[in-house]
ZADO-1210 file (C-alpha; in nm, 4 decimals, padded with zeros to 6 digits):
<atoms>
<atom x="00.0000" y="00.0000" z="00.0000" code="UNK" pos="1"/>
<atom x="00.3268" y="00.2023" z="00.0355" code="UNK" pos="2"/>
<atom x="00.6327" y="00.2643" z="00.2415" code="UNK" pos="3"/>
<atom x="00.6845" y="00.0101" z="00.4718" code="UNK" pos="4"/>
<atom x="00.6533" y="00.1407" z="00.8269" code="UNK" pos="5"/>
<atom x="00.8497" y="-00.0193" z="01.1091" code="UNK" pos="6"/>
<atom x="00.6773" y="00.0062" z="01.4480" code="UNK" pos="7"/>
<atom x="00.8345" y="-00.0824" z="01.8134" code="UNK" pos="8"/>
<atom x="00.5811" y="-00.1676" z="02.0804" code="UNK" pos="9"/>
<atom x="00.7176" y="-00.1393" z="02.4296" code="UNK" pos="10"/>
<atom x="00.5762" y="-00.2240" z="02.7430" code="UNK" pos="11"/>
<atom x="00.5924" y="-00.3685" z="03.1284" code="UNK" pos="12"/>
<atom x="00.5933" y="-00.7574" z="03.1322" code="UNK" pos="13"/>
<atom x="00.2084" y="-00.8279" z="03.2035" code="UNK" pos="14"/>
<atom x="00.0671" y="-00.4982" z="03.0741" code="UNK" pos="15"/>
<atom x="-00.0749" y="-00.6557" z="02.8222" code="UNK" pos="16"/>
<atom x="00.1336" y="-00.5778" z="02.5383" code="UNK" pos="17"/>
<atom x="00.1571" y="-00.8700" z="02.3354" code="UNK" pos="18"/>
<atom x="-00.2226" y="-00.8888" z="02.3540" code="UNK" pos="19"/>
<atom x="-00.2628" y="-00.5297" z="02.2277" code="UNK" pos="20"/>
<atom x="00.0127" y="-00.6023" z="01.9392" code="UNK" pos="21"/>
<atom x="-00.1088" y="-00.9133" z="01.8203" code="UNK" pos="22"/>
<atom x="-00.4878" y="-00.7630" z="01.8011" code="UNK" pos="23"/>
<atom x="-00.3259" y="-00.5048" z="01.6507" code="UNK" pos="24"/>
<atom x="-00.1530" y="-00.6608" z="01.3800" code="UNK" pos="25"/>
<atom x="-00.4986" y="-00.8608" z="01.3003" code="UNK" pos="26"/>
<atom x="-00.6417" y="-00.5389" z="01.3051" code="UNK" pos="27"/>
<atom x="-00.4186" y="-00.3781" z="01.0281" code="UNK" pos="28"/>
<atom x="-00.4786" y="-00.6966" z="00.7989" code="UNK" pos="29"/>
<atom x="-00.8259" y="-00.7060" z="00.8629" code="UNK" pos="30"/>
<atom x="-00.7532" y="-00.3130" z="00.6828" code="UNK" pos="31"/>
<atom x="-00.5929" y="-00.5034" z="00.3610" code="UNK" pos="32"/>
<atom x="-00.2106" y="-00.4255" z="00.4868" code="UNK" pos="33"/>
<atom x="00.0559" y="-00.6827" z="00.4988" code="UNK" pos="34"/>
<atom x="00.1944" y="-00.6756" z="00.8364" code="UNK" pos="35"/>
<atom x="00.4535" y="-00.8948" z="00.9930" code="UNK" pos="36"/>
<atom x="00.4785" y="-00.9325" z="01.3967" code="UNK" pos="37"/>
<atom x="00.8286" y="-00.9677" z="01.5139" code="UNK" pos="38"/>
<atom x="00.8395" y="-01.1119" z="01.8316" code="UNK" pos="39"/>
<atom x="01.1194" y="-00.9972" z="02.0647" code="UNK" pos="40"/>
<atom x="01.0669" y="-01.1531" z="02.4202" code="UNK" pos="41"/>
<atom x="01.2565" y="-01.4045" z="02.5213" code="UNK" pos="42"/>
<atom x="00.9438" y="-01.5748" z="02.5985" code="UNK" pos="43"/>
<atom x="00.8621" y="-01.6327" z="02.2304" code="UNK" pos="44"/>
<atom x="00.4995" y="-01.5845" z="02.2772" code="UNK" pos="45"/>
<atom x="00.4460" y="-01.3020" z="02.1029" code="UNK" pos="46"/>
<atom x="00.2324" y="-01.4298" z="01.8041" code="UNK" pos="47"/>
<atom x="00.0616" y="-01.7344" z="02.0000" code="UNK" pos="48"/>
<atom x="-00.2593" y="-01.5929" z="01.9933" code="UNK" pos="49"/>
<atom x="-00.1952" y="-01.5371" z="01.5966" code="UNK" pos="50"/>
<atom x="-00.1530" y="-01.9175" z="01.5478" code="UNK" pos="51"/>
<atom x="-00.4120" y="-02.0737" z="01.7445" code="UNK" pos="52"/>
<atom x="-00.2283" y="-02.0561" z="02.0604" code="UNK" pos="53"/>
<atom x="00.1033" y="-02.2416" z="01.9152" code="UNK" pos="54"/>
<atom x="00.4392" y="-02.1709" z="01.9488" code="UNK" pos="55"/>
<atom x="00.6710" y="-02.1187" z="01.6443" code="UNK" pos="56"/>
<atom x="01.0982" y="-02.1960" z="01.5956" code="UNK" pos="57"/>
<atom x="01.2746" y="-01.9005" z="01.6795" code="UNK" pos="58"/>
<atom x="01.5646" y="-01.7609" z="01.4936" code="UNK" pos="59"/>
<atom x="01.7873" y="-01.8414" z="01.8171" code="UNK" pos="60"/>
<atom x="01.6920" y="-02.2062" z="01.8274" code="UNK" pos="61"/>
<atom x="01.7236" y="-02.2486" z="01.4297" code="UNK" pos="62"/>
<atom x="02.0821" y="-02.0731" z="01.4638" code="UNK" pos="63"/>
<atom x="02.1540" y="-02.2651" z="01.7507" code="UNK" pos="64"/>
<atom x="02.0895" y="-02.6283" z="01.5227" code="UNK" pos="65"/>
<atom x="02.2398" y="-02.4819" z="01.2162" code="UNK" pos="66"/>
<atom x="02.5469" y="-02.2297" z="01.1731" code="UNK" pos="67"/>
<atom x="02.3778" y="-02.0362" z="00.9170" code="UNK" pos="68"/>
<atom x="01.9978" y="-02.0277" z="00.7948" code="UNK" pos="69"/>
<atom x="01.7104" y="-01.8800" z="00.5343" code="UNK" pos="70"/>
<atom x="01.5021" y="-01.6099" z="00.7280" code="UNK" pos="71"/>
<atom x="01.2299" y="-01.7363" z="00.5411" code="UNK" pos="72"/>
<atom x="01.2458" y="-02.0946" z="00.7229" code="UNK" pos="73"/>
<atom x="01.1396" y="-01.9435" z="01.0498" code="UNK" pos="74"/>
<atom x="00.8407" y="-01.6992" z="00.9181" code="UNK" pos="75"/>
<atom x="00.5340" y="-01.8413" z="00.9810" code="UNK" pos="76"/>
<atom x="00.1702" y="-01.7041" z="00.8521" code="UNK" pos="77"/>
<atom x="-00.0799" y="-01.6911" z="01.1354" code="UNK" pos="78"/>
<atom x="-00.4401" y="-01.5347" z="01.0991" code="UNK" pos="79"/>
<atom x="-00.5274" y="-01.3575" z="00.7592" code="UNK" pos="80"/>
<atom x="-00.2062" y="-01.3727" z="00.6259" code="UNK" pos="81"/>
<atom x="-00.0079" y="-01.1810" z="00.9606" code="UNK" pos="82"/>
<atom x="00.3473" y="-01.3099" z="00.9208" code="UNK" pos="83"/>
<atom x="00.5084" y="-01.3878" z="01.2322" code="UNK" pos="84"/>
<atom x="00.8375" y="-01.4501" z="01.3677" code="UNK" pos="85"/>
<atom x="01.0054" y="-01.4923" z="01.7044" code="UNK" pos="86"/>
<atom x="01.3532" y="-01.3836" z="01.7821" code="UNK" pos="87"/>
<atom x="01.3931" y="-01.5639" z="02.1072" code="UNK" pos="88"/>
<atom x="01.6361" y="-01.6050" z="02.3377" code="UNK" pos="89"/>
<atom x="01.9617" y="-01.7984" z="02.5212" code="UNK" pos="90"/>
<atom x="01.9305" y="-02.0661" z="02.6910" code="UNK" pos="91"/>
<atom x="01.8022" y="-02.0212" z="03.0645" code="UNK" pos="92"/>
<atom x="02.0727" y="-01.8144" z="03.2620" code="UNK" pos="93"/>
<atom x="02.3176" y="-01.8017" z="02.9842" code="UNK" pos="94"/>
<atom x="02.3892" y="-01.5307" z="02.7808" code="UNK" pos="95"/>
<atom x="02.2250" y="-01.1357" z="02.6801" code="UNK" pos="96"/>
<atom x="01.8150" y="-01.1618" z="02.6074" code="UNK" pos="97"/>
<atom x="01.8598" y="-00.9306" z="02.3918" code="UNK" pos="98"/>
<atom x="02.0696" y="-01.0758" z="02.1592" code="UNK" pos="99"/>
<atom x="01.8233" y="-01.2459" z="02.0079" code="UNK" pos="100"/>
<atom x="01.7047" y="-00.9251" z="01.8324" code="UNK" pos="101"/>
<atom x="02.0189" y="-00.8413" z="01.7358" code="UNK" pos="102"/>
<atom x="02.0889" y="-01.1369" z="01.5635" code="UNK" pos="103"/>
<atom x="01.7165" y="-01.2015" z="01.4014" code="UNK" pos="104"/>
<atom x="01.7123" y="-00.7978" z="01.3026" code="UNK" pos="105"/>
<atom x="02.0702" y="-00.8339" z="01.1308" code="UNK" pos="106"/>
<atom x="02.0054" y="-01.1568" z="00.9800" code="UNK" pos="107"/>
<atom x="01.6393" y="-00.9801" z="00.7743" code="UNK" pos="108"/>
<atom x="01.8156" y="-00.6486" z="00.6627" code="UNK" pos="109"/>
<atom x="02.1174" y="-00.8796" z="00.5533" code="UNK" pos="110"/>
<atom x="01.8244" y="-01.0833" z="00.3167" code="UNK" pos="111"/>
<atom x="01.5951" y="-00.8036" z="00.2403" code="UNK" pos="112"/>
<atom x="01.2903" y="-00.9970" z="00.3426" code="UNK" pos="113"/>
<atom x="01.1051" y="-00.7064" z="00.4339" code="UNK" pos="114"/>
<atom x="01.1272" y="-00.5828" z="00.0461" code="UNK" pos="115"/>
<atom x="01.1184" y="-00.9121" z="-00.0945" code="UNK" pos="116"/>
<atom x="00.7386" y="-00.9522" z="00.0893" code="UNK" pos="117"/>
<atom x="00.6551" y="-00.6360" z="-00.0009" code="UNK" pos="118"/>
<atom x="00.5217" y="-00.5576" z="00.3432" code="UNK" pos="119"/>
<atom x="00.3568" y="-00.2441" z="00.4596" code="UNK" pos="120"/>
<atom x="00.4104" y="-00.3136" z="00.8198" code="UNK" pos="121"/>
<atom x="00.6853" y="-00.4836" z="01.0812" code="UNK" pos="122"/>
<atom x="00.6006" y="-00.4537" z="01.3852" code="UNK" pos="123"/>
<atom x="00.8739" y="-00.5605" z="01.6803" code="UNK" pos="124"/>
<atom x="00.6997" y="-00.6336" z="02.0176" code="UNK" pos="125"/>
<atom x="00.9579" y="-00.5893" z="02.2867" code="UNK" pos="126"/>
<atom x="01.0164" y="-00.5840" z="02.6011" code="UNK" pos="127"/>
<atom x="00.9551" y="-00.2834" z="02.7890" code="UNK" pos="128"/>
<atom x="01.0856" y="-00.3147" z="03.1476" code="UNK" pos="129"/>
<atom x="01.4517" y="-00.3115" z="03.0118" code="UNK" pos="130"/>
<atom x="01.5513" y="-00.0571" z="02.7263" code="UNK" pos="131"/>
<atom x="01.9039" y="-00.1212" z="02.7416" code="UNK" pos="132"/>
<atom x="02.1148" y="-00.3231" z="02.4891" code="UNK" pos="133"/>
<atom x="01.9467" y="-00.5794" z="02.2333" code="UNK" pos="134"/>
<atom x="01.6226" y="-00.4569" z="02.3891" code="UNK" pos="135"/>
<atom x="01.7001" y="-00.1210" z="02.2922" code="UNK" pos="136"/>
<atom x="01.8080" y="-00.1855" z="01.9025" code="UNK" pos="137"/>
<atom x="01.4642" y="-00.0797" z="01.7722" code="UNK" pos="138"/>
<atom x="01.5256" y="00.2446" z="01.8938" code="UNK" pos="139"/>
<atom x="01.8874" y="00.2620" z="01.8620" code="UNK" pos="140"/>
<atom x="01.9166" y="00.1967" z="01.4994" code="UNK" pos="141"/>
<atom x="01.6471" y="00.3742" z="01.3818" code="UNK" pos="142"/>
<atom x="01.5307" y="00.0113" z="01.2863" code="UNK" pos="143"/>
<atom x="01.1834" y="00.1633" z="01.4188" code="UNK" pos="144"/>
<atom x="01.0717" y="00.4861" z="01.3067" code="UNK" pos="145"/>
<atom x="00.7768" y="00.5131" z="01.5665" code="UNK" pos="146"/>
<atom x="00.7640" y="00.4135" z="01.9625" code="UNK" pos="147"/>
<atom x="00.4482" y="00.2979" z="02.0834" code="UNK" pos="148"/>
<atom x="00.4338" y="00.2268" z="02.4066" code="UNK" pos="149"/>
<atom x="00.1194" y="-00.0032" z="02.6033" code="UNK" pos="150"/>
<atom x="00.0823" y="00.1064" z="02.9679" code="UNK" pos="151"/>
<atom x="-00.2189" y="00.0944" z="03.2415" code="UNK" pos="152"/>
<atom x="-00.2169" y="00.3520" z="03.5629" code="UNK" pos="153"/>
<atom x="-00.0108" y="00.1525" z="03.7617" code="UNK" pos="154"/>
<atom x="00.2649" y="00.2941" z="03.8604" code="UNK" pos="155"/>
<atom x="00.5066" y="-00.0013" z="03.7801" code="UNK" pos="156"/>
<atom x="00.3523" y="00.0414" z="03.4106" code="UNK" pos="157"/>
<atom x="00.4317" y="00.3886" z="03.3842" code="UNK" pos="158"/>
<atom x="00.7324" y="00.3864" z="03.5509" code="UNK" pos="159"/>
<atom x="00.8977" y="00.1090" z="03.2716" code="UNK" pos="160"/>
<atom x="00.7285" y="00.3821" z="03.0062" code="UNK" pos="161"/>
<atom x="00.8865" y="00.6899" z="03.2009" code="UNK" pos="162"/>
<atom x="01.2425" y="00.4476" z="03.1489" code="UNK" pos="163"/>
<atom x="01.1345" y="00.4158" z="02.7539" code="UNK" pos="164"/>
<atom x="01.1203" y="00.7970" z="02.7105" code="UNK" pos="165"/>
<atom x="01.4758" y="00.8028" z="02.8476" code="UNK" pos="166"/>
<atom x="01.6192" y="00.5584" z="02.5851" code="UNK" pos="167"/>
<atom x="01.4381" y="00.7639" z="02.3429" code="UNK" pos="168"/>
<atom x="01.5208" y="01.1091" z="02.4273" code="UNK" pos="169"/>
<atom x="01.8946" y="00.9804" z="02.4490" code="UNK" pos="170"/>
<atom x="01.8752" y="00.8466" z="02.0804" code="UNK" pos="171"/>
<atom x="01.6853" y="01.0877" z="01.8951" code="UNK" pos="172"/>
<atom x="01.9576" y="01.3010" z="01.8066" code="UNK" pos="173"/>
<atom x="02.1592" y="01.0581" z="01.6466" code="UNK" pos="174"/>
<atom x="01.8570" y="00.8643" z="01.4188" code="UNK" pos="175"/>
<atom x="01.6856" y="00.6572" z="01.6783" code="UNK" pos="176"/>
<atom x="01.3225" y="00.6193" z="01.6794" code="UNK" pos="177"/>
<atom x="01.0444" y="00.8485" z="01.7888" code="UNK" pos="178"/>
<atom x="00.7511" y="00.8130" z="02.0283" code="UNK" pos="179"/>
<atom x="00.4423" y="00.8254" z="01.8571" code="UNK" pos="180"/>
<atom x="00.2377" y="00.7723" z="02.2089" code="UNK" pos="181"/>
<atom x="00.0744" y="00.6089" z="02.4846" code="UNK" pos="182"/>
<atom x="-00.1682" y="00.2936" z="02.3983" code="UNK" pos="183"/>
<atom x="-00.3466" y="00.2775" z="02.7647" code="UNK" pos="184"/>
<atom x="-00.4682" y="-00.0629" z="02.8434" code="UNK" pos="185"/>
<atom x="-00.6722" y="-00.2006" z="03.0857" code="UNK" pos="186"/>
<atom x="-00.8900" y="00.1699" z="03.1519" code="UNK" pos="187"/>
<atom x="-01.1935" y="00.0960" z="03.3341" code="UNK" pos="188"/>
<atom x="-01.2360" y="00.3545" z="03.5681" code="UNK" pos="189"/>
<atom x="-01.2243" y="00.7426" z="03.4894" code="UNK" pos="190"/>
<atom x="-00.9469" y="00.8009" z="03.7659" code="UNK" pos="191"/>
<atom x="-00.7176" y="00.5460" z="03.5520" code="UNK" pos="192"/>
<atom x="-00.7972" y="00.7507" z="03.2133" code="UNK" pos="193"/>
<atom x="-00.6886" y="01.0642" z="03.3934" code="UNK" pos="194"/>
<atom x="-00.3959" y="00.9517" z="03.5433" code="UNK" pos="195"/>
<atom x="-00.2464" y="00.8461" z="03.1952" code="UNK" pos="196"/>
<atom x="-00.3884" y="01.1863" z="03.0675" code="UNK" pos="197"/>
<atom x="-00.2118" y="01.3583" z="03.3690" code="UNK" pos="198"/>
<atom x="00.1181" y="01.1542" z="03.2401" code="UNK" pos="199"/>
<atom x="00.1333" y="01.2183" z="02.8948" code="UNK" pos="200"/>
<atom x="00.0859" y="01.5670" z="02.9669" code="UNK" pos="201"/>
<atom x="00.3562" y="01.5651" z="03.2299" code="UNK" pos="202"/>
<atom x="00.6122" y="01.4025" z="02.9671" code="UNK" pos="203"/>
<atom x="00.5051" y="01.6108" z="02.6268" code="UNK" pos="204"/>
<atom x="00.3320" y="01.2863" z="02.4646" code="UNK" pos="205"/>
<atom x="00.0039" y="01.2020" z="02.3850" code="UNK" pos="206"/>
<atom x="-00.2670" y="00.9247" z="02.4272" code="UNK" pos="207"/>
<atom x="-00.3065" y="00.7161" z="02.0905" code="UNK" pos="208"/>
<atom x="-00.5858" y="00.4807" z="02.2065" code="UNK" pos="209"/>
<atom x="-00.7938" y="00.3782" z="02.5247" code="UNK" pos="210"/>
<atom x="-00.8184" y="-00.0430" z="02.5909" code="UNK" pos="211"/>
<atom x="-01.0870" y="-00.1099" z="02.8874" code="UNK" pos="212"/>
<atom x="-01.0075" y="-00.4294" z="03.0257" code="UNK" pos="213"/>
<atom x="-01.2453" y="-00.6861" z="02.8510" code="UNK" pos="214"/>
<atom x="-01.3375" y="-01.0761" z="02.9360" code="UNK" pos="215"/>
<atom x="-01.3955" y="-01.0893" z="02.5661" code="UNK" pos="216"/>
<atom x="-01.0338" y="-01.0720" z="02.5001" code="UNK" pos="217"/>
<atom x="-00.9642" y="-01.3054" z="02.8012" code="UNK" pos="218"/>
<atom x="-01.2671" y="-01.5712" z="02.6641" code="UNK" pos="219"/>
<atom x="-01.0763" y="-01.5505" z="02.3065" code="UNK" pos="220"/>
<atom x="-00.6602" y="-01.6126" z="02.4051" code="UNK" pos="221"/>
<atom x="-00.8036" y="-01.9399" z="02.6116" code="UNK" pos="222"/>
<atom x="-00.9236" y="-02.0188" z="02.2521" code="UNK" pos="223"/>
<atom x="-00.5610" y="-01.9399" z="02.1152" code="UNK" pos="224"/>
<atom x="-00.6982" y="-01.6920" z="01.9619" code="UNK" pos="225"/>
<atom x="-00.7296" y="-01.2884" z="01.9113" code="UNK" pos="226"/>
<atom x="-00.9998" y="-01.0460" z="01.9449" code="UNK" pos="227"/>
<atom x="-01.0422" y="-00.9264" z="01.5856" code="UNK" pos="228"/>
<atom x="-01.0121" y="-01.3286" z="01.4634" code="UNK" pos="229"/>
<atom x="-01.2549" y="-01.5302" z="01.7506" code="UNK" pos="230"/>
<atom x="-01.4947" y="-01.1892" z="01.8230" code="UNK" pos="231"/>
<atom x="-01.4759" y="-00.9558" z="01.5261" code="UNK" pos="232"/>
<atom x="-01.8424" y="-00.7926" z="01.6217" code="UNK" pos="233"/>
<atom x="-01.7348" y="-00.7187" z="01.9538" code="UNK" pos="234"/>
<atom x="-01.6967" y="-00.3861" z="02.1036" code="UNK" pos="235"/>
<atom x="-01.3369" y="-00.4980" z="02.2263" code="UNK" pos="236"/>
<atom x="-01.2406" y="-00.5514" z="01.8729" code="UNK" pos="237"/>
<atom x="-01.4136" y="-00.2051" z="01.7099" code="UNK" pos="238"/>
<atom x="-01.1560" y="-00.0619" z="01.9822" code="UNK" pos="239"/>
<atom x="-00.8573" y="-00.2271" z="01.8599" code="UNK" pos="240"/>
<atom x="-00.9538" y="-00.1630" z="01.5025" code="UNK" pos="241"/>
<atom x="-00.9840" y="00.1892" z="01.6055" code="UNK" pos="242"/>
<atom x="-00.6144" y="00.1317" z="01.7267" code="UNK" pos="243"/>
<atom x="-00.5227" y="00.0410" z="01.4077" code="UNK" pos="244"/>
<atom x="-00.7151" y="00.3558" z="01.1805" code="UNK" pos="245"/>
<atom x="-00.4794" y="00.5698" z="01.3677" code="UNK" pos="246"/>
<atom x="-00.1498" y="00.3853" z="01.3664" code="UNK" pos="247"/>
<atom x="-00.1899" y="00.3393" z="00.9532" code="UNK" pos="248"/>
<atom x="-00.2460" y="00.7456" z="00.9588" code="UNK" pos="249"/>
<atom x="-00.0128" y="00.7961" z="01.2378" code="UNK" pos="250"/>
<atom x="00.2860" y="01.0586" z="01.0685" code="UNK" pos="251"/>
<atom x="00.3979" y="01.3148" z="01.3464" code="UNK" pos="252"/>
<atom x="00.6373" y="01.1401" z="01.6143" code="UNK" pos="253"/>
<atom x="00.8358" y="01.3550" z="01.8613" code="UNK" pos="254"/>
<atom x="01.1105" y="01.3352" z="02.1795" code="UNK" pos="255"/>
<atom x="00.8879" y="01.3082" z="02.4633" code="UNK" pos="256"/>
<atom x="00.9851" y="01.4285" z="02.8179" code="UNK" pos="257"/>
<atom x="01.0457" y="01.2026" z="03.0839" code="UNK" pos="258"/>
<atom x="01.0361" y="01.2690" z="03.4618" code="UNK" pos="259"/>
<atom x="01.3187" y="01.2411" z="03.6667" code="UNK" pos="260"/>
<atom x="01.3010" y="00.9937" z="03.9033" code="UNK" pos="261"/>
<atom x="01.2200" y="01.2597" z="04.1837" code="UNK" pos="262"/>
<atom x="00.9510" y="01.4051" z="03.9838" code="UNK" pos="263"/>
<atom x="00.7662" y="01.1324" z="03.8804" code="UNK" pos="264"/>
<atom x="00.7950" y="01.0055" z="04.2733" code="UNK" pos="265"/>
<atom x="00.6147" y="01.3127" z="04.3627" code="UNK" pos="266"/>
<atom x="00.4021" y="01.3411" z="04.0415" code="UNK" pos="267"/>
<atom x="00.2575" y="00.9497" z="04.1701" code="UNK" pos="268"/>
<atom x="00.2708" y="01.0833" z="04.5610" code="UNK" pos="269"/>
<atom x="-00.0351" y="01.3221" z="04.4542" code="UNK" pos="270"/>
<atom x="-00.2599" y="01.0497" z="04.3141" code="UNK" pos="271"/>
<atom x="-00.1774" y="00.8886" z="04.5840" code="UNK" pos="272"/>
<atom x="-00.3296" y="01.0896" z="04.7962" code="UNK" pos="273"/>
<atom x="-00.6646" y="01.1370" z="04.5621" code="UNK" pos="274"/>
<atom x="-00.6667" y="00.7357" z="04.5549" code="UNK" pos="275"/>
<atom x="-00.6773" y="00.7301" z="04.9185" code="UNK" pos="276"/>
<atom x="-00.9712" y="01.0299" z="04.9415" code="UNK" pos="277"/>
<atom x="-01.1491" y="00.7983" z="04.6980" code="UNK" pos="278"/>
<atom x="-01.1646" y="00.5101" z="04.8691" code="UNK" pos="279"/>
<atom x="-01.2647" y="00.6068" z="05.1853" code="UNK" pos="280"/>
<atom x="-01.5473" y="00.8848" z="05.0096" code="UNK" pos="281"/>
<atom x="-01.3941" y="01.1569" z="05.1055" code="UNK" pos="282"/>
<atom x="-01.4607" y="01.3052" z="04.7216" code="UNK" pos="283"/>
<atom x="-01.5940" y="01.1834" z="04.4468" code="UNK" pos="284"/>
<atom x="-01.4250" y="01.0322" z="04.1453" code="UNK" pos="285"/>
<atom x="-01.5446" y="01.2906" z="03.8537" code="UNK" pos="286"/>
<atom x="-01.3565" y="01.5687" z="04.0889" code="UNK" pos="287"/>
<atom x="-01.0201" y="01.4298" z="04.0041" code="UNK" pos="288"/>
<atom x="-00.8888" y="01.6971" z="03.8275" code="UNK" pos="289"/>
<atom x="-00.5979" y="01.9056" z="03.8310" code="UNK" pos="290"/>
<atom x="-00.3885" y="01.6794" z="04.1026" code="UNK" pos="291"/>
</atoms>
């Protein structure tokens, strides 16, 4: 459909991220693009839910049984037509996680698969609670032109995504990727909205997308399966197609803002405190505003 754009989706271990980037590369071929998921946890389980719950060969393992091998022989097509691949990692205690990126991202440019499959979309899901070395190529390299990046209003979550904005702010000026926003997962409460509002604001970015936490998507991964493939009808899946409108049309990136550590202590110390008034009804939620 055009350039190929090469998206990095970051996030905490457990936030939900390789839920949100697997519906969202169903999403994008449900939209007639050709998208490839590029699994880059050492858990290889990125694109289970893309392949009826199944796990594939990573690029590790098949590297680790042969000295040299054809990128193509560990691509594997999962649900209308999403290609998917899984870096993976060393062997338990042994060796950098990250290195399986490096090697699986080096070992693609060096065969131009991306061109040869004419794709219109890669995108790497990685993980988010570590932005340093192999986990921090996508950005490094430039290998990524936009930063995505799935948190709730945990603290935890937005702490790891406070971390991200770091890497990125240290690697914009020499070609690394940009942040093209905040994909909020697991929103069911108005307080939790505002609180990611409160923190994009806080760090110059902005909200892409707003996930409520949904037994829909729950009902559909015990089925192996994602949202937009095993409950297309569903609101869940309108949202995550809605995720997907505005990540084909997404163009403007930028160098967000982080907090330093002291600041974003303080920054969390005041919701806090509004938490605490709202649990024991000392206001009401819709007066949470301007913490």
């Amino acid at each position: 459909m055009g350039k190929l754009k090469q998206i990095a989706v970051y996030g905490k271990g457990g936030i939900g991220k390789s839920t949100t980037t697997s519906n969202l590369s169903a999403a994008l071929s449900k939209l007639g693009y050709k998208v490839m998921q590029f699994g880059c946890d050492p858990k290889s389980d990125s694109t289970n839910t893309l392949r009826d719950g199944t796990y594939i060969p990573t690029v590790l393992d098949s590297l680790r049984e042969k000295n040299t091998i054809n990128a193509r022989d560990v691509i594997f097509t999962g649900f209308n037509g999403v290609y998917c691949v899984e870096a993976g990692g060393p062997a338990p205690g042994v060796g950098c996680a990250g290195r399986g990126i490096i090697t699986a991202v080096e070992l693609f440019k060096q065969q131009r698969i991306f061109e040869e499959l004419e794709l219109d979309f890669v995108i790497y899901d990685v993980l988010g609670d570590v932005v340093c070395g192999g986990f921090a190529v996508p950005i490094r390299e430039g290998i990524a032109e936009q930063v995505f990046t799935v948190s709730s209003a945990d603290f935890m979550a937005l702490y790891a995504a406070n971390n991200l904005f770091k890497g990125i702010q240290k690697y914009s000026n020499s070609g690394g990727a940009l942040l093209g926003g905040i994909i909020a997962n697991s929103i069911n409460r108005p307080y939790a909205q505002e609180i990611v509002n409160d923190f994009a604001s806080k760090t110059k970015t902005r909200v892409v997308e707003y996930i409520p936490r949904s037994v829909t998507v729950s009902q559909c991964e015990l089925h192996g399966k994602t949202t937009i493939e095993a409950a297309f009808d569903s609101a869940q899946a309108k949202i995550y197609l809605s995720l997907a409108e505005k990540i084909a049309a997404h163009t403007e990136s930028q160098v967000p803002a982080p907090l330093g550590i002291q600041e974003l202590r303080d920054w969390a110390g005041k919701w806090g405190q509004y938490l605490l008034a709202l649990e024991t009804g000392s206001i009401r939620e819709e007066l949470a505003t301007n913490i």
